[in-house]
Structure formats: structure tokens, C-alpha cells
C-alpha positions in Angstrom: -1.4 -99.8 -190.1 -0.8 -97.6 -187.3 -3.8 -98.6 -185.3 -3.5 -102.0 -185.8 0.2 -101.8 -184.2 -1.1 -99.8 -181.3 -4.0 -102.2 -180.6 -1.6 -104.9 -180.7 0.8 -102.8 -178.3 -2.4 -102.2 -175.7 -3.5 -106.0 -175.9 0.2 -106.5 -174.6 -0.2 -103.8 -171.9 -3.2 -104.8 -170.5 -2.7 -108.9 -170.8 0.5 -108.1 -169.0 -1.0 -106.2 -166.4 -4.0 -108.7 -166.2 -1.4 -111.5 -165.8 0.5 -109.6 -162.9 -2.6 -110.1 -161.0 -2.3 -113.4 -161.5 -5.1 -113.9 -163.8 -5.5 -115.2 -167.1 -7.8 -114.5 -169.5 -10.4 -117.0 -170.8 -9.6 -118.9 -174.6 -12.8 -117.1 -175.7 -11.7 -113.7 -174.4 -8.6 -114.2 -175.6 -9.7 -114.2 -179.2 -12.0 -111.5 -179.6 -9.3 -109.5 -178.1 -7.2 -110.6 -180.7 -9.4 -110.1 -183.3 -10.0 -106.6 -182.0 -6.1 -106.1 -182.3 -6.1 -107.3 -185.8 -9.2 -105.0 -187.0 -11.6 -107.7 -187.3 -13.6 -106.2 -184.4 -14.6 -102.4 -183.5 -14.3 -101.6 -179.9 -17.6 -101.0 -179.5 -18.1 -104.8 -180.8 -15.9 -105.8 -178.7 -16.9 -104.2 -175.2 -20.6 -105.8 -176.5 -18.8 -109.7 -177.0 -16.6 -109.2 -173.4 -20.3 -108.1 -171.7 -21.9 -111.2 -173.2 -18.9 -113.6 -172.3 -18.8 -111.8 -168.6 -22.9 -112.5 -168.4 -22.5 -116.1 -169.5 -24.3 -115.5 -173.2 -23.4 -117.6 -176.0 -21.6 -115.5 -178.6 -23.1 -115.3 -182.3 -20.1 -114.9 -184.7 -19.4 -110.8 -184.9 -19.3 -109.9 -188.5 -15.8 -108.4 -189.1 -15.8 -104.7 -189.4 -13.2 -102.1 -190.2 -12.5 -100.1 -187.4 
């Protein structure tokens, strides 16, 4: 339960400090990073989805892991 409250306290951190820049991030970013918060994603998934979504690839659904 721990982890899950500081991934959900580093989303915050780093979509605030994204959004001071005046950025936002895309829908599709947006929820793998909140499935990575919740536990549905490892970090490793993750960093993998955010490369393919920066590169333009269509995403396959990640099968949810326990990270």
C-alpha cells in the first residue's frame, strides 16, 4: 500500500512540475501513468508504453502486472 501512495505522490510531483512548464500531458500518457500509480503497470512497462507513445507506435494493451 505504501508504494502505491508514493507512486501516486510522484505522479503529482512530476505532473505539477510538467504543468509549470506549461505543458500538459497527452490523454494517452496520462493513463498509463495512472495505471502505473495504481500498480497496474511496472516501471519498466511503463518507460516501454511512454517510448512507444513518444515514437508515434500504437499501444497493444500492457497486461497488468504487480509491481
Amino acid at each position: 500500500m505504501r508504494a502505491m501512495v508514493d507512486r501516486h505522490q510522484a505522479l503529482a510531483t512530476v505532473l505539477g512540475s510538467v504543468r509549470l512548464e506549461d505543458a500538459e500531458p497527452s490523454p494517452e500518457m496520462l493513463a498509463l501513468a495512472e495505471r502505473w500509480a495504481d500498480g497496474k503497470l511496472s516501471t519498466a512497462e511503463l518507460r516501454d508504453a511512454a517510448r512507444r507513445v513518444a515514437a508515434g507506435e500504437a499501444l497493444t494493451q500492457t497486461a497488468p502486472t504487480a509491481a
